[in-house]
C-alpha beads as a LAMMPS data file, in Angstrom:
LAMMPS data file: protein, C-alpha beads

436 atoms
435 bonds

1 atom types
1 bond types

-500.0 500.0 xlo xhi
-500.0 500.0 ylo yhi
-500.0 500.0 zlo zhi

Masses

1 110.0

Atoms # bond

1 1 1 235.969 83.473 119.073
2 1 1 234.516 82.792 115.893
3 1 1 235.126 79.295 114.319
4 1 1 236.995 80.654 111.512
5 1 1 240.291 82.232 112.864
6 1 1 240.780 79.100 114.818
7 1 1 244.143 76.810 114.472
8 1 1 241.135 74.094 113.427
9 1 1 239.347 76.161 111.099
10 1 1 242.905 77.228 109.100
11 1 1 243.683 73.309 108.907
12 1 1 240.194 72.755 107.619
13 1 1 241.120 75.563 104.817
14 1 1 244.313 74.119 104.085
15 1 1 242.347 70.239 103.236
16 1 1 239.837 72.419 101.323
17 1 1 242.217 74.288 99.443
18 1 1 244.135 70.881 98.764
19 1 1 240.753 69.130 97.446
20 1 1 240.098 72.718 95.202
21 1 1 244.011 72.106 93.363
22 1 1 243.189 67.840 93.053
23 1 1 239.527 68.906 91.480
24 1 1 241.742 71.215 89.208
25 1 1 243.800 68.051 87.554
26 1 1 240.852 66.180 87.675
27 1 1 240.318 64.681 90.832
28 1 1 236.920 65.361 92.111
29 1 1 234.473 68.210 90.930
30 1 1 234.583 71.344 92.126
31 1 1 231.674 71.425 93.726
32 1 1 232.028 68.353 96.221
33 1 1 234.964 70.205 97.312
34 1 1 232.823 73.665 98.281
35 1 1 230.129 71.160 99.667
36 1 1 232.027 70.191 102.630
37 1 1 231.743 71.676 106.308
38 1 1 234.169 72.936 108.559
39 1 1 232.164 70.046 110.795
40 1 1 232.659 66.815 109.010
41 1 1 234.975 64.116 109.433
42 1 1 234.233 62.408 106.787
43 1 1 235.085 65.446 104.480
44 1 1 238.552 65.909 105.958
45 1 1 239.677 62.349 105.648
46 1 1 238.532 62.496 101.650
47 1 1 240.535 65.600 101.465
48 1 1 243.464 64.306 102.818
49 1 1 243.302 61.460 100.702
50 1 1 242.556 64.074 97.322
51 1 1 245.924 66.010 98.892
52 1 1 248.502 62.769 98.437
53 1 1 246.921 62.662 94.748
54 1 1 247.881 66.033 94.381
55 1 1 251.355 65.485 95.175
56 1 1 251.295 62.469 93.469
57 1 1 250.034 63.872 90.381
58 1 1 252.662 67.003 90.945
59 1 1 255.980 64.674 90.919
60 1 1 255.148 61.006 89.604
61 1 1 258.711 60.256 89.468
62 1 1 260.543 62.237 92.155
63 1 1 258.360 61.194 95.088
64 1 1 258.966 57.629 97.213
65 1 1 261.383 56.454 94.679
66 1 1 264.611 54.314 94.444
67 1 1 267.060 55.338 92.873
68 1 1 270.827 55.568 94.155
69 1 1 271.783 58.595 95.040
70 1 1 275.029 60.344 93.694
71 1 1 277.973 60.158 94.580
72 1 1 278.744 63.306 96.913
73 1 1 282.141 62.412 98.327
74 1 1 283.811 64.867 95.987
75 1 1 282.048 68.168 97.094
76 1 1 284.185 70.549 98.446
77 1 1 281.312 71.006 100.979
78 1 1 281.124 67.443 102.277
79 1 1 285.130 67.187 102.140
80 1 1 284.848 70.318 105.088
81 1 1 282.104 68.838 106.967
82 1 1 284.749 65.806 107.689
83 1 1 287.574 68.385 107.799
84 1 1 286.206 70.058 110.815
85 1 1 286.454 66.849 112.967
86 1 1 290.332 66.978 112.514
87 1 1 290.637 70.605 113.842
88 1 1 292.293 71.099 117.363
89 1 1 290.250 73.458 120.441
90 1 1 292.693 73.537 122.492
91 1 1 293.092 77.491 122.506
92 1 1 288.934 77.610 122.553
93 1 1 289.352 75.829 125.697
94 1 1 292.095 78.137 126.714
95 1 1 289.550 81.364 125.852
96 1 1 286.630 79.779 127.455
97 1 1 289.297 79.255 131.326
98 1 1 290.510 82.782 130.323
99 1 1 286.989 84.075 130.482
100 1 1 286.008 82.625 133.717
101 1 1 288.602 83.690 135.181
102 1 1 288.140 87.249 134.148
103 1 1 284.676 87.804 134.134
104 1 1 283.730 86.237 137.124
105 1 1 280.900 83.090 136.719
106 1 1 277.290 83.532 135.685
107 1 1 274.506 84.232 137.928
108 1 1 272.800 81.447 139.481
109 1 1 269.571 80.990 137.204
110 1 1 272.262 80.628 134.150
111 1 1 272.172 77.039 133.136
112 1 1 274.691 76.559 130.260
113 1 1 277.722 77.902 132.058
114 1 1 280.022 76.354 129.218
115 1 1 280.707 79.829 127.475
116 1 1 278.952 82.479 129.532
117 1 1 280.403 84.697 132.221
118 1 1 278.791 87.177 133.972
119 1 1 280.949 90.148 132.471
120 1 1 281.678 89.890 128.733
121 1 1 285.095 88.976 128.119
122 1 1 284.623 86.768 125.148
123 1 1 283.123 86.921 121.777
124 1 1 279.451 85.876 121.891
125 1 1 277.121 87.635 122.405
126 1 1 278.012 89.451 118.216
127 1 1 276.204 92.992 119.225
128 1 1 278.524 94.111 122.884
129 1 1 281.632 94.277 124.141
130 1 1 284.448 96.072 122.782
131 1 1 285.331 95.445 118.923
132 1 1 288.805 94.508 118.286
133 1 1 288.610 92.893 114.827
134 1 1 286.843 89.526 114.737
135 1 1 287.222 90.057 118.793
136 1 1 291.073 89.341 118.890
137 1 1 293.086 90.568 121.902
138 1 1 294.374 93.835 121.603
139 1 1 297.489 94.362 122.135
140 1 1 298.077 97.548 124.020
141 1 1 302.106 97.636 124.044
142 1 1 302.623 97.318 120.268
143 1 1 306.759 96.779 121.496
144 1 1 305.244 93.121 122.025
145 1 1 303.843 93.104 118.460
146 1 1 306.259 90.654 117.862
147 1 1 304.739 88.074 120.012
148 1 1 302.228 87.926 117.128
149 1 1 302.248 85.962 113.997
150 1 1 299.523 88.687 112.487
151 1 1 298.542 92.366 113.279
152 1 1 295.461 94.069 112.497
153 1 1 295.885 97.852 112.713
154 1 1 294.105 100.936 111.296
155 1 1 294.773 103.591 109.350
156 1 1 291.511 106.098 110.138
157 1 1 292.722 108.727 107.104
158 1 1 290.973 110.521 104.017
159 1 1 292.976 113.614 104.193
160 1 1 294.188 112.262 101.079
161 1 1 289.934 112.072 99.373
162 1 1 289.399 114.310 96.246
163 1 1 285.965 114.080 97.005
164 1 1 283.907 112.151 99.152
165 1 1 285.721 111.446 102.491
166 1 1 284.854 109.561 105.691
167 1 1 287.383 106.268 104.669
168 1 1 288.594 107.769 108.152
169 1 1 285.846 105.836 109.618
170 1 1 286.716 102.817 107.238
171 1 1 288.719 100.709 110.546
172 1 1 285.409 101.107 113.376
173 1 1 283.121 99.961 110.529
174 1 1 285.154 97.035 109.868
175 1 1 286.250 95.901 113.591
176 1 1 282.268 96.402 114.479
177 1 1 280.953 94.481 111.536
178 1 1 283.627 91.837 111.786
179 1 1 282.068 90.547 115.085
180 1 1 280.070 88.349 112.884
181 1 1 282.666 86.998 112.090
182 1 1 284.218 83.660 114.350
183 1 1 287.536 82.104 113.680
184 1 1 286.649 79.069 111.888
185 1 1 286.269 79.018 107.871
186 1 1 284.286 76.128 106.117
187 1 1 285.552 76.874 103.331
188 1 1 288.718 76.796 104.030
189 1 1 288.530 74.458 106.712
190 1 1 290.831 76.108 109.111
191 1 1 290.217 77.784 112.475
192 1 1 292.464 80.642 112.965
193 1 1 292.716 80.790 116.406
194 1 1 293.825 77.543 116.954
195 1 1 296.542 78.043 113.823
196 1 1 297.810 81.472 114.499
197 1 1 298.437 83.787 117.458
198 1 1 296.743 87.349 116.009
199 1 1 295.897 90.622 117.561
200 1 1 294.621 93.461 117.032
201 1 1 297.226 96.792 117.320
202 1 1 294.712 99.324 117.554
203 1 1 294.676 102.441 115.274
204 1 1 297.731 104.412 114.107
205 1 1 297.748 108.250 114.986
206 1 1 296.970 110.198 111.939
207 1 1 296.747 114.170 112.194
208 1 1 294.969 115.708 109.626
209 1 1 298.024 116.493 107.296
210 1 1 299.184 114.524 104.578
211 1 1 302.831 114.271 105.401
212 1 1 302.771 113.972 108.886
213 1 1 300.406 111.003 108.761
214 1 1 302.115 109.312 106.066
215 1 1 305.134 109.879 108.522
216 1 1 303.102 108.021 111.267
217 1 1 301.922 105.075 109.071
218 1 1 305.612 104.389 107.582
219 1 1 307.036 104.217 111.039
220 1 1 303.621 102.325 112.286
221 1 1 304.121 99.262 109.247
222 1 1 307.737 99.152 109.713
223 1 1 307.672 98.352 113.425
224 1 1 305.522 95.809 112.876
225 1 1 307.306 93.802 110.329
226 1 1 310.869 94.333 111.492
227 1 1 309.412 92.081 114.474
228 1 1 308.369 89.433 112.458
229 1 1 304.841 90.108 111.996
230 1 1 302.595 90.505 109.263
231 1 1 300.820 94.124 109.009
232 1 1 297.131 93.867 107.658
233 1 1 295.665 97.196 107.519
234 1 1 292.627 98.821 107.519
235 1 1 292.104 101.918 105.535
236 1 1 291.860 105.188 105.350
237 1 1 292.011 106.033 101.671
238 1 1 294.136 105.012 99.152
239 1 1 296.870 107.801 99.982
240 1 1 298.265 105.343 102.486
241 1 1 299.438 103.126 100.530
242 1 1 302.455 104.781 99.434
243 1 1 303.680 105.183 103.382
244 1 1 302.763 101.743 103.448
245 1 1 305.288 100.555 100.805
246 1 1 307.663 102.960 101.980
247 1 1 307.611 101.315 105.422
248 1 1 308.165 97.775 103.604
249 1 1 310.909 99.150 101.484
250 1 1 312.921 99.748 104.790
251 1 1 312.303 96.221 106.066
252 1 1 313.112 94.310 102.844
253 1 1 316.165 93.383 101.055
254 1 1 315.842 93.408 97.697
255 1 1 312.464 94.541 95.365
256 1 1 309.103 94.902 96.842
257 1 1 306.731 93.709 94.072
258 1 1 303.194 95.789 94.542
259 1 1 299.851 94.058 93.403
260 1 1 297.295 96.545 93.483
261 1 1 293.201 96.153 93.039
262 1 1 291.676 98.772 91.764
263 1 1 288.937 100.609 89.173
264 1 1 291.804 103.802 89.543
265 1 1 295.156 103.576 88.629
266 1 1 295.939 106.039 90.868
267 1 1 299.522 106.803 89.479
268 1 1 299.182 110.668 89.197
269 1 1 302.277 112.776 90.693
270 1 1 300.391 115.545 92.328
271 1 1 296.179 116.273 93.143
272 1 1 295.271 118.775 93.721
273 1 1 298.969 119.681 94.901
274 1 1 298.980 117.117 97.079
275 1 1 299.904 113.372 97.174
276 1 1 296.430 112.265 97.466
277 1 1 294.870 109.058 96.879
278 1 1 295.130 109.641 92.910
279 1 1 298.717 109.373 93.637
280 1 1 300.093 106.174 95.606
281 1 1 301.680 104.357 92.925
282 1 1 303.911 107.223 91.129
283 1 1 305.683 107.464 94.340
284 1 1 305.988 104.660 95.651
285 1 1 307.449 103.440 92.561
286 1 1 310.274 106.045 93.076
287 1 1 311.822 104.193 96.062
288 1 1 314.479 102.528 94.693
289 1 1 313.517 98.661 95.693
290 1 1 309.823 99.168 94.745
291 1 1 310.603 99.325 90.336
292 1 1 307.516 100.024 88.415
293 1 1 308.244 97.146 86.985
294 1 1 307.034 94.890 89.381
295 1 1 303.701 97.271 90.332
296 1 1 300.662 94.987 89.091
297 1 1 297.284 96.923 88.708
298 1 1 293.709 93.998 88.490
299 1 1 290.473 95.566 87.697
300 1 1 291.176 98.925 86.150
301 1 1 288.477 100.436 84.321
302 1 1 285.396 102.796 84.074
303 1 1 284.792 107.097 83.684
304 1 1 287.446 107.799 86.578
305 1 1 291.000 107.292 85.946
306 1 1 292.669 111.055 85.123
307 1 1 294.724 110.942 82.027
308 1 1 297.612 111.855 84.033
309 1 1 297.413 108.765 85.734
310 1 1 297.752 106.849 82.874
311 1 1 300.270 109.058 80.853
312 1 1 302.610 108.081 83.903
313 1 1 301.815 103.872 84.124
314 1 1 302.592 104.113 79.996
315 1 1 306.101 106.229 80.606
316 1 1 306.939 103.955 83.437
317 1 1 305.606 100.519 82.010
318 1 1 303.779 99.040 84.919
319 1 1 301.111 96.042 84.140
320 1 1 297.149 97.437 83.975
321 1 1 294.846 94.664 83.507
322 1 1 290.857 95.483 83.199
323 1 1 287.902 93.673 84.566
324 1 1 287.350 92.720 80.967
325 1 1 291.002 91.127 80.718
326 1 1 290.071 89.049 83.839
327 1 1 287.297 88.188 82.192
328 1 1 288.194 86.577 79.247
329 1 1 291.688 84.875 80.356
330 1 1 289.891 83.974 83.750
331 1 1 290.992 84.566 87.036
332 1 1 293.496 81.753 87.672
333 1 1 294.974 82.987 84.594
334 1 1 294.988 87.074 85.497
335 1 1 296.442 85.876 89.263
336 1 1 299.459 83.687 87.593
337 1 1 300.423 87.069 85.525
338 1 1 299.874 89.030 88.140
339 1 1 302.051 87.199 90.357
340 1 1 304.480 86.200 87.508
341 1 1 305.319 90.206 87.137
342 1 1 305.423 91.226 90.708
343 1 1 307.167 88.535 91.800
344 1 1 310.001 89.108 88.805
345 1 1 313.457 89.471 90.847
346 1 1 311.556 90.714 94.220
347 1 1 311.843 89.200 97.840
348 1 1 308.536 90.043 98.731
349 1 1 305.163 91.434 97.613
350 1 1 302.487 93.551 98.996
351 1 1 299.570 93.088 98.589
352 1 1 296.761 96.978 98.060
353 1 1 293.263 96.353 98.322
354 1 1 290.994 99.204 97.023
355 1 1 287.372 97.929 97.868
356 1 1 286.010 99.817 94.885
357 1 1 287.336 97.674 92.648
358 1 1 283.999 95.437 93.182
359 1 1 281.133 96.906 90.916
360 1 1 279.428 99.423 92.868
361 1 1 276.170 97.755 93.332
362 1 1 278.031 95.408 95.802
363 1 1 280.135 98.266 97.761
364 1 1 278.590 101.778 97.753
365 1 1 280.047 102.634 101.126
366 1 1 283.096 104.143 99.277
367 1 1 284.281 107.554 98.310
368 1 1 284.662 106.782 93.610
369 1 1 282.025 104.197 93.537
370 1 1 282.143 102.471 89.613
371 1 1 279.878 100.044 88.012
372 1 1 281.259 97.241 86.050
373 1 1 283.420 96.068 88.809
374 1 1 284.614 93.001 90.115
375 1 1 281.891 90.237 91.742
376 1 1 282.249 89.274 95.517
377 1 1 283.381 86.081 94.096
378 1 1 286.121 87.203 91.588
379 1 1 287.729 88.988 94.114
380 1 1 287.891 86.342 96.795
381 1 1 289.274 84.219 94.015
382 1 1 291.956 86.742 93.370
383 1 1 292.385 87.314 96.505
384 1 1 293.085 83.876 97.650
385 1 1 294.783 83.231 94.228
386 1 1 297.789 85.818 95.166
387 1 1 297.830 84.626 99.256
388 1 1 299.081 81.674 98.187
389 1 1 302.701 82.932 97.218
390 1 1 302.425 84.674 100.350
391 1 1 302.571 88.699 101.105
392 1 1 304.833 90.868 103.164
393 1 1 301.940 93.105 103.849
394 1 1 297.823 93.589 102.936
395 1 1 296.166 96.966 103.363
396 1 1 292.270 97.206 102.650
397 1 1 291.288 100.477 101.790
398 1 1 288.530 103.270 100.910
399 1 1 285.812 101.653 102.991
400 1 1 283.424 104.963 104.040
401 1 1 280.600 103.697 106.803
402 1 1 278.811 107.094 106.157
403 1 1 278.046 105.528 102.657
404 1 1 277.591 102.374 103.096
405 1 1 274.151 100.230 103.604
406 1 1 273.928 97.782 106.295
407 1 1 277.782 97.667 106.759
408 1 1 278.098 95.515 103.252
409 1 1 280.703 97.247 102.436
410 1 1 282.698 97.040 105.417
411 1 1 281.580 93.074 105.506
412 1 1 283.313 92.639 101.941
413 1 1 286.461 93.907 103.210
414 1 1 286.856 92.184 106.418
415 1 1 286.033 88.860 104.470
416 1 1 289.051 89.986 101.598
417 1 1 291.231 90.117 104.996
418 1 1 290.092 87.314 106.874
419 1 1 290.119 84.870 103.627
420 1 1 293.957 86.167 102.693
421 1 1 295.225 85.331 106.389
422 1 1 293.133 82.087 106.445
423 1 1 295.008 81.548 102.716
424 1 1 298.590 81.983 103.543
425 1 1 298.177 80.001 106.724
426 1 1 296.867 76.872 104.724
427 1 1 300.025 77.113 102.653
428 1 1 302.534 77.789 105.385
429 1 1 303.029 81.206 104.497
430 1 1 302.410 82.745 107.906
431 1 1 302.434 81.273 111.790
432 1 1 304.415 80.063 114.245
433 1 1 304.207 81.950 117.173
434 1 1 301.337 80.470 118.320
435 1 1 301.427 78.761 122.178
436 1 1 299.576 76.156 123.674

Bonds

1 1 1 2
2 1 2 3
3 1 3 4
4 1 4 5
5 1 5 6
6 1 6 7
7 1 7 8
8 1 8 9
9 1 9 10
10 1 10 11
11 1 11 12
12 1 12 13
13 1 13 14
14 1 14 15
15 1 15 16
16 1 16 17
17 1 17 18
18 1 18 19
19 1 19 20
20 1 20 21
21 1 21 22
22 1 22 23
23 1 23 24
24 1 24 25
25 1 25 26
26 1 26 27
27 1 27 28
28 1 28 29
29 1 29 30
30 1 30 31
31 1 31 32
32 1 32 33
33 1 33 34
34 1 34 35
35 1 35 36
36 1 36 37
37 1 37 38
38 1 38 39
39 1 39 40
40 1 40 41
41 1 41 42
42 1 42 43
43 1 43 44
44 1 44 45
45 1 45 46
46 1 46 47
47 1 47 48
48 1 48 49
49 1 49 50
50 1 50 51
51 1 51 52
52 1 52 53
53 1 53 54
54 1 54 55
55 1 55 56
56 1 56 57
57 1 57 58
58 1 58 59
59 1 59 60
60 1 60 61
61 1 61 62
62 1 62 63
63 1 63 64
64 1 64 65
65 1 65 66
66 1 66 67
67 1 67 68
68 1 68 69
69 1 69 70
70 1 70 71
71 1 71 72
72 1 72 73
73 1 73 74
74 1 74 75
75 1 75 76
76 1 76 77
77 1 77 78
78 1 78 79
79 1 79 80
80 1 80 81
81 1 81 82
82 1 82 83
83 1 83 84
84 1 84 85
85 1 85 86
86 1 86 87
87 1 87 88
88 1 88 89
89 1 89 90
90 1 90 91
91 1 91 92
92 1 92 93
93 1 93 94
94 1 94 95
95 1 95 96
96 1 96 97
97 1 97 98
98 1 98 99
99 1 99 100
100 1 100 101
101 1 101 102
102 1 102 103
103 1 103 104
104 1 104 105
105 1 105 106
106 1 106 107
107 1 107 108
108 1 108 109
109 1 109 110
110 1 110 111
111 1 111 112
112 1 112 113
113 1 113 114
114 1 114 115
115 1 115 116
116 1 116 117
117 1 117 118
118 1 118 119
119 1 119 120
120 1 120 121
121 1 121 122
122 1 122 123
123 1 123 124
124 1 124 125
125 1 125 126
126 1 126 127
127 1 127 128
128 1 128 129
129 1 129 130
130 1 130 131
131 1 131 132
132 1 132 133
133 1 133 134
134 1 134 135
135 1 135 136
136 1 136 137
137 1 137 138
138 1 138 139
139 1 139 140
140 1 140 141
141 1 141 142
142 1 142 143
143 1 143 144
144 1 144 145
145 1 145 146
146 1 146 147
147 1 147 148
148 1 148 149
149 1 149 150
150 1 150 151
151 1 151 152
152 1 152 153
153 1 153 154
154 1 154 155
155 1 155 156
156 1 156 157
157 1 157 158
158 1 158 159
159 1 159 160
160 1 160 161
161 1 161 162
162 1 162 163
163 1 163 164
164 1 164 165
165 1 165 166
166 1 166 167
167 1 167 168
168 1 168 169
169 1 169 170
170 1 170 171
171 1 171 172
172 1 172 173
173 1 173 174
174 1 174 175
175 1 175 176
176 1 176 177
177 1 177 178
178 1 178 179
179 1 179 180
180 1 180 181
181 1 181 182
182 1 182 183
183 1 183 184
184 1 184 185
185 1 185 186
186 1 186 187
187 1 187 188
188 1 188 189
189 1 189 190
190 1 190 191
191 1 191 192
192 1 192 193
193 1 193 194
194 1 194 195
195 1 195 196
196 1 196 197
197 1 197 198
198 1 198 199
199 1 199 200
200 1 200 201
201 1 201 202
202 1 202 203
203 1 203 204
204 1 204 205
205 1 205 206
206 1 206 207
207 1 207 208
208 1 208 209
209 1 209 210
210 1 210 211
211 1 211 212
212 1 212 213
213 1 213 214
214 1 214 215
215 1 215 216
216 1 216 217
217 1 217 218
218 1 218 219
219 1 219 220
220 1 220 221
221 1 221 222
222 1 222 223
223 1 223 224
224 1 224 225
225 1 225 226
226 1 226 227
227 1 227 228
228 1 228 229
229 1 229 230
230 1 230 231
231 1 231 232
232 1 232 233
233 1 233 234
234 1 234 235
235 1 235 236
236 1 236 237
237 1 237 238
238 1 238 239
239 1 239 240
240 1 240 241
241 1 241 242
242 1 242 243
243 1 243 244
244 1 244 245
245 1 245 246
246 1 246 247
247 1 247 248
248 1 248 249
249 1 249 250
250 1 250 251
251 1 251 252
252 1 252 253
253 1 253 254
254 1 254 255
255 1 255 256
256 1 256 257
257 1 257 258
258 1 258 259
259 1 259 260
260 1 260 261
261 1 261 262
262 1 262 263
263 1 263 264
264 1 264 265
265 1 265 266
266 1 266 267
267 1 267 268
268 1 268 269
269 1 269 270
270 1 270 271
271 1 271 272
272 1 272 273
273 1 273 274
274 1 274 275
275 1 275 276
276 1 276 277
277 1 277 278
278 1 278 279
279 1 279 280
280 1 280 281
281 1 281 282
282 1 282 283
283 1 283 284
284 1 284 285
285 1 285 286
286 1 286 287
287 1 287 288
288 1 288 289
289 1 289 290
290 1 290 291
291 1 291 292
292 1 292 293
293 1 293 294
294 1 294 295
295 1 295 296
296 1 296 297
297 1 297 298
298 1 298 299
299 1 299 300
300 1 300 301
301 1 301 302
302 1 302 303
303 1 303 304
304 1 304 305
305 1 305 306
306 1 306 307
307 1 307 308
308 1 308 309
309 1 309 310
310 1 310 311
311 1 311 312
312 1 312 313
313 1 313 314
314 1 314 315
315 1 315 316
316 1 316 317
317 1 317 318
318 1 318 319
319 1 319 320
320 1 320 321
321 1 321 322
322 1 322 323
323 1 323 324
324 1 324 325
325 1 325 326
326 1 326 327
327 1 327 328
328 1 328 329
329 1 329 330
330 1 330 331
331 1 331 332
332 1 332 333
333 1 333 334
334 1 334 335
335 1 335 336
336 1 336 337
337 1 337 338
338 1 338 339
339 1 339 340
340 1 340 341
341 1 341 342
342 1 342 343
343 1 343 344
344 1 344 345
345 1 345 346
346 1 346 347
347 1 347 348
348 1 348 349
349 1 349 350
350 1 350 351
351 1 351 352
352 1 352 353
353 1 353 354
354 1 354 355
355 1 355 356
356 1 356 357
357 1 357 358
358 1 358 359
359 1 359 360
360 1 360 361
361 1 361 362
362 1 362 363
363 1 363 364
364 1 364 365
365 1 365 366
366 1 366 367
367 1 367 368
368 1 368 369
369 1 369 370
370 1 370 371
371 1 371 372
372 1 372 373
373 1 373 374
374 1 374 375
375 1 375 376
376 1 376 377
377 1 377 378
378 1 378 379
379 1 379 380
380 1 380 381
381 1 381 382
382 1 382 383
383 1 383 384
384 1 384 385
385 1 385 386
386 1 386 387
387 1 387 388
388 1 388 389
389 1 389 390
390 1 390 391
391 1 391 392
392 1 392 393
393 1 393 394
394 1 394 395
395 1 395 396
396 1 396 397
397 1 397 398
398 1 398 399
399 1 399 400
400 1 400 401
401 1 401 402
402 1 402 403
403 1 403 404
404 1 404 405
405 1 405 406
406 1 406 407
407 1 407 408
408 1 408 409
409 1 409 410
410 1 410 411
411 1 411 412
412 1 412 413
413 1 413 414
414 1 414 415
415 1 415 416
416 1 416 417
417 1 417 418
418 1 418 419
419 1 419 420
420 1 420 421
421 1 421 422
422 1 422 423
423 1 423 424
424 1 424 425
425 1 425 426
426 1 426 427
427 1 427 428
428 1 428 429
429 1 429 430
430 1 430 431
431 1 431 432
432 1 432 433
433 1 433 434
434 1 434 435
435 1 435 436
């Protein structure tokens, strides 16, 4: 093999190269360096030696000195490196018997047996078994729903699209994405399992009419919460969430305030004859404990909000703020509004999550795509910002896989869900059912 595609002839290189840069500040002349062979020892000690001048030459001031270092005690990132050791396993141990026991021990030539079995019944390994969202038990009998503090559940519908569907797809991408996902935040500092009991409910049954699914998804959200439980749902487009708030009407006494993210208003009476997603808001604002009053609408904007739409939020005085208004008052400021109006006279508020209110560039896997959207950030912050008051109810809608590029889309939205559970559990908003 010849000399120069050796490991020894690239190290020899690299010293030559080094002496080359230290001739360039002044080191040694050029031509000492080129002078050298692959061969001499002497040569690659005196290029060592011109490489520390290099760095030395490169960073005077930074290198080998002693200075104190700051103070990083404050950092919210050191604070949850300490948090961590205060967090209880006890229901990771739990998982980790539970999967022994059902998927019989590893083979023999397995040597960490900590966390494998020999059929999958856990969450690693990410890319198999079956995808519940973030790998949570399903629970097959939704009449023990109520055994659970939280329920994920879909809502696979886009009967409701004016023009690009496949949001029907929305709850697989999510659940199969989310298995990157494991139940500890850092930056929250929380582990979910070990706080709350959570499943997954599966999908609701929605034919491929308008009314009949809307039928299915009112029923679906108020079963779950008249046990207790908090519904977070995965759209399906934006139609839903008018069955959804009808569904929390019937569970609540007293005004349901509605705080809706969105670039649409999506207050139109009738689409194309039909209550489509262009039309959540105008009726769900007609139930009688669900006022316009107390509908808040974040992130408005852009070339696709009919003038219908907005004729009706002006006649019925709901709250539209834009991207630009969250902008310049900031977002603490836009989520203490927000939650000032919805929560006005209400018992509870529900919380509509159209992922196209991010700019488009961070979400095209969704049917109105809009530039000049929210950031990733912004939203979490908003996000976060209204879980703290606590919500009766989340849905997360208009995700559409067949759009999307390398599931980002359906990664933002199971992040806007996970981060508003992992918020209202750090402020006692949600739990309790959880055993030992």
């Amino acid at each position: 093999m010849n000399n120069d595609h050796s490991a020894d002839g690239l190290r020899r290189r690299d010293f030559l190269a080094a002496t080359a840069g230290a001739a360039a500040l002044g080191g040694l002349a050029a031509n000492e360096a080129g002078a050298r062979q692959p061969g001499d020892g002497g040569g690659e000690a005196q290029a060592k030696g011109d490489a520390a001048q290099l760095y030395k030459r490169h960073a005077p001031e930074r290198r080998e000195h002693n200075r104190d270092l700051p103070d990083t005690s404050g950092f919210a990132g050191m604070k949850a490196r300490e948090g961590e050791a205060g967090l209880p396993s006890a229901q990771h141990e739990k998982q980790l018997r539970r999967i022994k026991e059902l998927g019989l021990e590893p083979a023999d030539s397995i040597e960490d047996k900590s966390d494998i079995s020999c059929f999958q019944r856990g969450g690693p390994p990410n890319w198999s078994g079956i995808n519940t969202f973030m790998k949570l038990p399903y629970c097959e009998d939704v009449r023990k729903v109520g055994q659970y503090d939280v329920a994920f559940v879909g809502a696979p519908f886009d009967v409701g699209t004016t023009y690009r569907s496949g949001t029907r797809f929305g709850p697989q991408g999510m659940r199969r994405i989310s298995a990157l996902y494991q139940s500890y935040s850092f930056d929250h500092e929380i582990d979910l399992a070990e706080t709350l009991a959570m499943c997954d409910a599966g999908d609701i049954f929605c034919p491929a009419n308008i009314t009949k699914a809307h039928d299915q998804i009112t029923k679906a959200v108020a079963h779950i919460l008249s046990q207790g439980t908090l519904p977070m749902i995965m759209g399906g487009d934006h139609s839903i969430g008018y069955p959804i708030a009808r569904g929390i009407a019937q569970c609540v006494e007293g005004k349901v305030g509605i705080i809706h993210i969105d670039r649409h208003v999506d207050t139109q009476e009738k689409d194309m004859d039909e209550i489509m997603h262009t039309c959540p808001w105008f009726h769900a604002t007609n139930i009688p404990n669900c006022p316009p009053s107390n509908l808040v609408q974040m992130g408005i904007g852009g070339w696709q909000n009919p003038r219908p739409g907005v004729k009706a939020g002006r006649e019925r005085g709901t709250t539209i703020m834009t991207v630009g208004d969250i902008q310049k008052m900031g977002v603490d400021k836009a989520v203490e509004i927000a939650l000032e109006v919805a929560w006005k006279g209400a018992s509870a508020v529900y919380l509509s999550y159209d992922i196209d209110s991010l700019d488009a560039g961070f979400v095209p896997g969704t049917g109105w795509p809009e530039p000049g959207g929210l950031l990733p950030r912004e939203a979490l912050q908003i996000v976060n910002g209204i879980a703290k008051e606590g919500i009766v109810a989340m849905e997360l809608c208009e995700v559409a896989p067949p759009y999307d590029i390398s599931d980002i889309t359906s990664l933002m939205g199971v992040r806007l869900m996970a981060d508003a559970v992992a918020t209202m559990a750090k402020h006692g908003r949600v739990g309790g059912r959880l055993k030992g």
